[in-house]
C-alpha positions as CSV (number, residue, x, y, z in Angstrom):
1,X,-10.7,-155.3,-25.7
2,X,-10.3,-156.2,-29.3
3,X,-12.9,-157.1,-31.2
4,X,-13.0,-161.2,-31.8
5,X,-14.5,-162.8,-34.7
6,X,-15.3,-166.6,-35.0
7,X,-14.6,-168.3,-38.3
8,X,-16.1,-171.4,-39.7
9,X,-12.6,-173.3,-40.6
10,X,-12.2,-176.4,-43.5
11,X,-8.5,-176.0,-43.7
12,X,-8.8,-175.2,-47.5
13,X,-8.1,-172.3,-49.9
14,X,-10.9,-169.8,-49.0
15,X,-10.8,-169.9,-45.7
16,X,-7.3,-170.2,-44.7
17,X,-7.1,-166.9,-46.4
18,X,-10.1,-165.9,-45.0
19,X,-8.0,-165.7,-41.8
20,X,-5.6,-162.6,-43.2
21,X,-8.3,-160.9,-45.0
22,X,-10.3,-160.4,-41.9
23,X,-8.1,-159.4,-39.5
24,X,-6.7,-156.5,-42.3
25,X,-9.6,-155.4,-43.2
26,X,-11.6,-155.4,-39.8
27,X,-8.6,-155.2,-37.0
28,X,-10.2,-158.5,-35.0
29,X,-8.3,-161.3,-33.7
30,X,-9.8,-164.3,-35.3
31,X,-10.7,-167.9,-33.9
32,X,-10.8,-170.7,-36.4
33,X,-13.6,-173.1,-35.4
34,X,-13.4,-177.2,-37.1
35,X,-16.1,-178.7,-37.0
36,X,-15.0,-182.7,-37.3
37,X,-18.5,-184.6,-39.1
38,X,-16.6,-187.7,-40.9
39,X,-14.9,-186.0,-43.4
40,X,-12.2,-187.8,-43.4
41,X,-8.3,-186.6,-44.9
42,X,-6.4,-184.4,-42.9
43,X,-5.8,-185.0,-39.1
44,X,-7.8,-182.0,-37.5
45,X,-4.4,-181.7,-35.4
46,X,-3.2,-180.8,-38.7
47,X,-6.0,-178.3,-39.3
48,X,-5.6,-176.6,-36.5
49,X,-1.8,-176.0,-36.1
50,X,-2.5,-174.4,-40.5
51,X,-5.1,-171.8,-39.3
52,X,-2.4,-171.0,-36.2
53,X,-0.2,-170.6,-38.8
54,X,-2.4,-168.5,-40.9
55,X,-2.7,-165.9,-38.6
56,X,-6.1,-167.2,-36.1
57,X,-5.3,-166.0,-32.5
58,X,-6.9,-169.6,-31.3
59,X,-7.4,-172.8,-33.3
60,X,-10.8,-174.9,-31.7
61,X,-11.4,-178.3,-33.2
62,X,-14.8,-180.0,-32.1
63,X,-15.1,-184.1,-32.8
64,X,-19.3,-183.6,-34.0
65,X,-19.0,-187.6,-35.7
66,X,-21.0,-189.2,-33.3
67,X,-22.9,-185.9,-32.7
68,X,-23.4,-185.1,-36.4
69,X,-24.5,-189.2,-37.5
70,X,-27.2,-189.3,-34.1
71,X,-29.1,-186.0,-33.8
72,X,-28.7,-185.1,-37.9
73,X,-28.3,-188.2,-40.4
74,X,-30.4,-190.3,-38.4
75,X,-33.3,-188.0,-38.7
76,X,-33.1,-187.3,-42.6
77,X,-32.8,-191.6,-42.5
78,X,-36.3,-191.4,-40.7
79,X,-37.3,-189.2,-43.5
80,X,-36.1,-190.8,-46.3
81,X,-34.8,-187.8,-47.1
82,X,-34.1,-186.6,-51.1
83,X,-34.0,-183.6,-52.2
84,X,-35.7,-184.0,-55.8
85,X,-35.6,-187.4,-55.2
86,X,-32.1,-188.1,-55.5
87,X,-29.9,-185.7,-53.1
88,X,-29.4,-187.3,-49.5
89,X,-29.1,-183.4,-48.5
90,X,-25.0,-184.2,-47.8
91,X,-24.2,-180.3,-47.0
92,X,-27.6,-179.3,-45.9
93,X,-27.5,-181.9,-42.9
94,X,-23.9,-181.2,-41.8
95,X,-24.6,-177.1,-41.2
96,X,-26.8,-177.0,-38.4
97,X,-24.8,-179.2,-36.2
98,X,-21.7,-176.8,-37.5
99,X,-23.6,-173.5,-36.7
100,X,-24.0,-175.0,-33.4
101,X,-20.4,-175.4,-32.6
102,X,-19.6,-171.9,-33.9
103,X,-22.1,-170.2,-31.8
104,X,-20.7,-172.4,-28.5
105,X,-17.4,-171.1,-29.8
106,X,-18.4,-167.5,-30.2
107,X,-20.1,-167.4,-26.7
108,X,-16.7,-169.7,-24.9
109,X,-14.3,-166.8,-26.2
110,X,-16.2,-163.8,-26.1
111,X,-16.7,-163.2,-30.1
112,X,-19.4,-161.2,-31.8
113,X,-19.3,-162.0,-34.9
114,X,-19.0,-165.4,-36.9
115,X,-17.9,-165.9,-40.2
116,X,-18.1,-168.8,-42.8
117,X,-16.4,-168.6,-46.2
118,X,-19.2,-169.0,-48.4
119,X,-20.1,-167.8,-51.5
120,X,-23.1,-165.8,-52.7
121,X,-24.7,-168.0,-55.2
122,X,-24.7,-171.0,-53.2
123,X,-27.5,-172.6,-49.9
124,X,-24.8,-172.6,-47.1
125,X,-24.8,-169.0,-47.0
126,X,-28.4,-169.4,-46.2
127,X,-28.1,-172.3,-44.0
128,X,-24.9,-170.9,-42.0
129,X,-26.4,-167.1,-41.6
130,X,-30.2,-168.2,-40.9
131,X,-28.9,-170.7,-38.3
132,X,-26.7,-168.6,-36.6
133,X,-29.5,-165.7,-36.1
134,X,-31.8,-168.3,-34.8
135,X,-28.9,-169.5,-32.4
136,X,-27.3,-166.5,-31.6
137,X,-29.7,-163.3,-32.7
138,X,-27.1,-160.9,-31.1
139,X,-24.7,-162.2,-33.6
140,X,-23.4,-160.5,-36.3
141,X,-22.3,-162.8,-39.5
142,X,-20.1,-161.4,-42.4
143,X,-19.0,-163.5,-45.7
144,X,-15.5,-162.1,-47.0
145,X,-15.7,-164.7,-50.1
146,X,-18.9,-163.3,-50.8
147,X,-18.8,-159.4,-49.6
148,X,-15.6,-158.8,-51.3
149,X,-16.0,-160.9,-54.6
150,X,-12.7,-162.8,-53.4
151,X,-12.1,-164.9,-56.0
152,X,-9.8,-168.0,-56.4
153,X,-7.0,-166.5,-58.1
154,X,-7.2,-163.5,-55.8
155,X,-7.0,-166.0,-52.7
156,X,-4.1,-167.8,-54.5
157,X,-2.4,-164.6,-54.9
158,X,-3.1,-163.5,-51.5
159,X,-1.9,-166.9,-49.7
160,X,1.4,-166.7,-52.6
161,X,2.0,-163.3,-50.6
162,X,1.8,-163.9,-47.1
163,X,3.6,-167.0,-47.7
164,X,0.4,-169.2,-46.3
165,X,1.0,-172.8,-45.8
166,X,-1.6,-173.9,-48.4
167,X,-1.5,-176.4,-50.5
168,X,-3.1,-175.9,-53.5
169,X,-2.8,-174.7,-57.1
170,X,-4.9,-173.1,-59.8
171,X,-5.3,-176.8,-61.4
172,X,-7.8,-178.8,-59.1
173,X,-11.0,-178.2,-60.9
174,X,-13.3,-178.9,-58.4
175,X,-15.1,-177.4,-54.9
176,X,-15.6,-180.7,-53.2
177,X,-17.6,-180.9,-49.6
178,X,-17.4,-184.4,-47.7
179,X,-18.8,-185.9,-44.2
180,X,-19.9,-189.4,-43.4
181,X,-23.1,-189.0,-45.0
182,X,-21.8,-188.4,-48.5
183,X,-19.6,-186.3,-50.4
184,X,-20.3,-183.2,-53.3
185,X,-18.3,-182.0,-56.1
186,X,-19.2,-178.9,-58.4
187,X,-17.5,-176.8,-60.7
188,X,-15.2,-177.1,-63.0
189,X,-16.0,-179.0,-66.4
190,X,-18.6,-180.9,-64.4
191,X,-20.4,-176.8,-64.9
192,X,-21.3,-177.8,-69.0
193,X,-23.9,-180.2,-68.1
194,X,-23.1,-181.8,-71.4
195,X,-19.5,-183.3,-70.4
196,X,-19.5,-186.4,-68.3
197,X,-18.1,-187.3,-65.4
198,X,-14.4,-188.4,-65.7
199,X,-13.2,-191.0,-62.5
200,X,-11.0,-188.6,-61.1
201,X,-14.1,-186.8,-59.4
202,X,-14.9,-189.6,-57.6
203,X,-13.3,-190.9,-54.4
204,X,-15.8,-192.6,-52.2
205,X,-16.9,-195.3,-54.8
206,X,-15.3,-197.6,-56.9
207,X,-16.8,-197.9,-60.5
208,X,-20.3,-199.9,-60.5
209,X,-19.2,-201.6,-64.1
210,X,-15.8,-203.2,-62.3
211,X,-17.7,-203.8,-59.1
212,X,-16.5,-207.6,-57.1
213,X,-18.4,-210.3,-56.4
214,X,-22.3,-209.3,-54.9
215,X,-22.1,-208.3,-51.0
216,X,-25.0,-209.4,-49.2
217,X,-25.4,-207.5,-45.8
218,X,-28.2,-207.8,-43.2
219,X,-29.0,-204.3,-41.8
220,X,-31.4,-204.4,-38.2
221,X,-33.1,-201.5,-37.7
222,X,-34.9,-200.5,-34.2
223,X,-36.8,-197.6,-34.4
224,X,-36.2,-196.6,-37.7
225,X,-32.2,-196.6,-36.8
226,X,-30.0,-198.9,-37.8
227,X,-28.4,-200.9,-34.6
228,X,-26.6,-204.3,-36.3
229,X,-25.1,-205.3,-39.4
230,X,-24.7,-209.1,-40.3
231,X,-25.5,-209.1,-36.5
232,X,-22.9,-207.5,-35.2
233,X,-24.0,-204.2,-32.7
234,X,-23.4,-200.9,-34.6
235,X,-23.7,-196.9,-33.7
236,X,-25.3,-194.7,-36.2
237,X,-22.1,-193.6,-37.4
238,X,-20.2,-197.2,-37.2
239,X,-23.8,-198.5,-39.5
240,X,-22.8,-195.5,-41.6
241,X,-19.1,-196.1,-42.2
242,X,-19.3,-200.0,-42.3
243,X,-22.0,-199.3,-45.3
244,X,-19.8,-196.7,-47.1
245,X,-16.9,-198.9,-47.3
246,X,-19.2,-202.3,-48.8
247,X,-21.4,-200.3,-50.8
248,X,-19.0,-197.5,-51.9
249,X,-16.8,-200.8,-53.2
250,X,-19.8,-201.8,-55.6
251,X,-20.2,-198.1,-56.8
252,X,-23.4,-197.9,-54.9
253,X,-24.3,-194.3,-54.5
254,X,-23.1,-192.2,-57.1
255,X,-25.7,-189.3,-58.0
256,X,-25.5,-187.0,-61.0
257,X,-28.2,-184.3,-60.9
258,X,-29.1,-180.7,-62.1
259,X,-30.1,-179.3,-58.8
260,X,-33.0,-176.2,-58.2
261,X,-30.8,-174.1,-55.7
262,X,-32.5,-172.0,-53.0
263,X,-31.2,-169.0,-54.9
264,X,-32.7,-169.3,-57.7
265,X,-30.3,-170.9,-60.3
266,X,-29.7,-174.8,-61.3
267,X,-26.6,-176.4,-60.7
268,X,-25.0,-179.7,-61.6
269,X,-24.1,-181.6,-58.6
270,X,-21.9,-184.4,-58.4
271,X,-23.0,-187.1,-55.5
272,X,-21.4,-189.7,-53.4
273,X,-23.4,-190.8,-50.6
274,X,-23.0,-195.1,-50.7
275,X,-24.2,-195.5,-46.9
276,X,-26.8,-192.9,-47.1
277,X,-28.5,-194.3,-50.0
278,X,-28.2,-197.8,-48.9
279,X,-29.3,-197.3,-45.7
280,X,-32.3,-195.1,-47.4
281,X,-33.2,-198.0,-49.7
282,X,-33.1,-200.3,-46.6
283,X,-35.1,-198.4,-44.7
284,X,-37.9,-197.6,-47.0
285,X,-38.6,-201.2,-47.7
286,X,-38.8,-201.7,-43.5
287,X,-41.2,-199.0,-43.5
288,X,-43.3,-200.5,-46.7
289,X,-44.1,-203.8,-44.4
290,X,-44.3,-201.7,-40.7
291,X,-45.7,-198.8,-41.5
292,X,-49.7,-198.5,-41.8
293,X,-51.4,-197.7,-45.6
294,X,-53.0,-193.7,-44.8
295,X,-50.0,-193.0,-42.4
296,X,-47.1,-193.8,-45.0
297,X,-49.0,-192.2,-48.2
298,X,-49.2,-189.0,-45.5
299,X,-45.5,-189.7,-44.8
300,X,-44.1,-188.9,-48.0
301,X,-45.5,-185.6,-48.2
302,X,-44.3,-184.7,-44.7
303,X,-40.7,-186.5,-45.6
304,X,-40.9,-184.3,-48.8
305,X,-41.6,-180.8,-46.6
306,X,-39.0,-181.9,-44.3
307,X,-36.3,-182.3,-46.7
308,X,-37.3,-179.0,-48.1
309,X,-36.7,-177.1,-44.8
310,X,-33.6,-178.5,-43.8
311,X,-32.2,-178.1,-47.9
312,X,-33.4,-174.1,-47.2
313,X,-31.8,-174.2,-44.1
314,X,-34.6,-174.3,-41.8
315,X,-33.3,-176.4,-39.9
316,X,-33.8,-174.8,-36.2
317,X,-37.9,-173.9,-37.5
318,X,-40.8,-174.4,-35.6
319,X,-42.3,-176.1,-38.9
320,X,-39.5,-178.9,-39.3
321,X,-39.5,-179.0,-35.4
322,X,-43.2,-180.5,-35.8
323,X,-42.5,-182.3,-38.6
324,X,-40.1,-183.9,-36.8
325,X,-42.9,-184.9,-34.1
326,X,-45.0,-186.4,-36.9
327,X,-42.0,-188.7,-38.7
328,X,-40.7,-190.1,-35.1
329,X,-44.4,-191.3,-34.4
330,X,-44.5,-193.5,-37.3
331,X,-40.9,-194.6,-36.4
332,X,-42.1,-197.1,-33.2
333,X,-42.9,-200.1,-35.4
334,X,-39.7,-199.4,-37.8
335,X,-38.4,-202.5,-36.9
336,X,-36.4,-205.6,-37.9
337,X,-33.9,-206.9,-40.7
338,X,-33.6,-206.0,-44.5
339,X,-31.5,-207.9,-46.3
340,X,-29.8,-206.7,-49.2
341,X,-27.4,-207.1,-52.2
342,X,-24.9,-205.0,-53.0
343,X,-23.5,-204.9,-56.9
344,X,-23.1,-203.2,-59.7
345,X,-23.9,-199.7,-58.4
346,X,-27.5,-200.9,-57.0
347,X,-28.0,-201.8,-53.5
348,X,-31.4,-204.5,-53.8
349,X,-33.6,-205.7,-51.0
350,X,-34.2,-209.3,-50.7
351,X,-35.1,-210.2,-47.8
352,X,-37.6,-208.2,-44.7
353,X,-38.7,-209.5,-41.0
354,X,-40.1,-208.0,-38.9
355,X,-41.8,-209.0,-35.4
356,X,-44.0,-205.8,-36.1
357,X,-44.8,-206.3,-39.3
358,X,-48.1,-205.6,-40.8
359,X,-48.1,-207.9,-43.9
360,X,-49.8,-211.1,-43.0
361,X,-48.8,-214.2,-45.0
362,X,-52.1,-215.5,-44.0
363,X,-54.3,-212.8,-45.5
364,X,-51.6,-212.2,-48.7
365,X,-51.5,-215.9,-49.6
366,X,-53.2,-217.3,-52.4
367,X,-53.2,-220.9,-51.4
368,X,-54.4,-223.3,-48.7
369,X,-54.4,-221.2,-45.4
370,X,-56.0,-218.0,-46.9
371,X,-57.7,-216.2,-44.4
372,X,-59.1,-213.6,-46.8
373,X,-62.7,-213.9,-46.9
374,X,-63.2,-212.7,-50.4
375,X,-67.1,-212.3,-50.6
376,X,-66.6,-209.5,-49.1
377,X,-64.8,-208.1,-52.2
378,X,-68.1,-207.9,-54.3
379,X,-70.1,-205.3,-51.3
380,X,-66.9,-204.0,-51.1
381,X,-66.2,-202.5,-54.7
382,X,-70.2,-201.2,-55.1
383,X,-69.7,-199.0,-52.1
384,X,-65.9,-198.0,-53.5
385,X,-67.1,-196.4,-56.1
386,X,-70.3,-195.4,-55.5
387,X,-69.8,-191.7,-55.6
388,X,-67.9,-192.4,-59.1
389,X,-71.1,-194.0,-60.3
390,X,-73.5,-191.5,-58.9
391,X,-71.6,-188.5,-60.9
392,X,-71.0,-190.7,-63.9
393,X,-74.8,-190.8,-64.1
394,X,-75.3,-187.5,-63.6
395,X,-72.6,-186.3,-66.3
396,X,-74.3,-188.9,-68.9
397,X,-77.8,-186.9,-67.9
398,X,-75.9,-183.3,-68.6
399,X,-74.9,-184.8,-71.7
400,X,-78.2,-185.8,-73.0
């Protein structure tokens, strides 16, 4: 029986041609896997008659939207998840749910080996290969963009020759990743960190300085998830898209950061992500008025592990599996409605409630109605910082 190999498909460049290269240069029918998670463009129809075309023996296409916004956005939402404080982890949080199809896909037609078209100085290596030999450990995994240096103008050339039905040229500057979550760009001019952004790299926000009038939504959260907007019943992935479209209108969401790659090199990363970092921003102020004092200053150190693993690509780890644990504990109060603003590239809260809350207007008021009894403060702040006295007395005695 020959040998069948299982290949991560996007429908672009690299791995169209990915297609030809392997089956030369191994003998193994190939089986394009596309993995749908909101990126939006092409039909997947589309996608799957072009790797036909390019030579795969079968074409699988897997709709992961609802999939990909439940079991992987939601959870980074829970975490308020940044990488370096400003990455909603875009590509990090679509590969695990990706690796999962492939491995389904390898095991459904009999492959043993899966293949992704990444490159060797970039994460998803990492993330694809270490998920898929935590998935599937009898798997093997090869990179032909990586293993044989294949780089763009070779894959041009290659696709020019077997007459591939790509469409693409050497003038897009750009390597561009997209889902619901958000969207990435790299390379290009964007690599001197000096040169600016120009608009053409953006497509999922409209410039914050030409933004329309202020759009003031009301997002409900139950559990830490969003379920309503202005009211109205959502899904994950509807409370997603709904919040890309307003906030990606007001420019909301646009990131421009020199990122610490797991490899070992900084790279400058281009950012889109106007639901993501709205619905972040939302949820962070739900958690300031829900969530208890010692449990949310431990939060953000967990929430700052977690992003870590799943940006490495640990996402199938024992570690992030009982970090997980520990974040969806202090989701049961996450309840109730932000509201915000949307304009000019900011998305501001200004408005919370919450029938779980934990702020008291009784206890925080200053005037009539203040429940505070506040001499209690005076006991209070001796026994504070009594140890501080103590060894200020003791360093005063040194001293002498």
């Amino acid at each position: 029986m020959t040998e069948r190999i299982v290949l991560a498909y996007s429908g672009g460049l690299d791995t169209s041609v990915a297609i030809g290269w392997i089956a030369e240069a191994t003998g193994a029918e190939v089986i394009a896997v596309a993995v749908d998670v909101g990126q939006g463009g092409e039909s997947l129809e589309d996608i799957r008659q072009r790797a036909l075309a390019c030579g795969a023996v079968e074409a699988y296409v897997a709709d992961a939207r609802d999939e990909f916004a439940n079991e992987y956005c939601m959870p980074a939402l829970k975490a308020n998840a940044l990488y370096m404080d400003a990455y909603p982890l875009v590509s990090a949080l679509s590969r695990p749910v990706i690796v999962k199809h492939l491995v389904a896909a390898a095991r459904e037609f009999g492959a043993t080996t899966v293949a992704h078209g990444c490159t060797g100085k970039g994460n998803d290596q990492v993330r694809f290969e270490v998920g898929i030999q935590t998935l599937g450990p009898d798997l093997k995994c090869i990179a032909p963009v990586r293993d044989l240096a294949l780089t763009r103008d070779k894959a041009i050339a290659f696709a020019e020759e077997k007459n591939l039905p790509i469409e693409t040229t050497k003038k897009n500057p750009f390597s561009i990743d997209q889902n619901v979550w958000g969207r990435a760009v790299e390379t290009g001019f964007l690599e001197d960190i000096w040169n600016g952004p120009t608009k053409d790299v953006y497509d999922y926000t409209d410039a914050p300085e030409s933004s329309p009038a202020p759009d003031e939504v009301i997002i409900t959260f139950a559990g830490g998830i969003p379920v309503a907007i202005d009211g109205s019943p959502v899904t994950p992935l509807q409370a997603v898209e709904q919040l890309n479209r307003r906030a990606g209108a007001q420019g909301v969401g646009r990131i421009d950061i020199v990122e610490d790659r797991l490899v070992g090199i900084k790279s400058r990363e281009i950012y889109e992500a106007p639901g993501a970092m709205a619905l972040i921003a939302a949820h962070r102020e739900l958690e300031n008025v829900t969530v208890e004092r010692e449990q949310a200053r431990f939060k953000k150190t967990v929430d700052q592990r977690w992003t870590e693993l799943v940006y490495d690509g640990q996402w199938f780890s024992p570690l992030k599996r009982s970090l997980d644990t520990f974040i969806e504990d202090t989701q049961k109060y996450v309840s109730g409605d932000i509201r915000m603003e949307l304009q000019g590239g900011r998305a501001t809260v200004t408005g919370r409630r919450s029938e779980t809350a934990l702020y008291d207007f009784n206890l925080a008021t200053y005037d009539t109605g203040d429940t505070f009894d506040q001499s209690m403060a005076r006991g209070f702040i001796e026994i504070f910082g009594l140890s501080s006295k103590v060894a200020s007395g003791r360093d005063q005695r040194a001293g002498a």
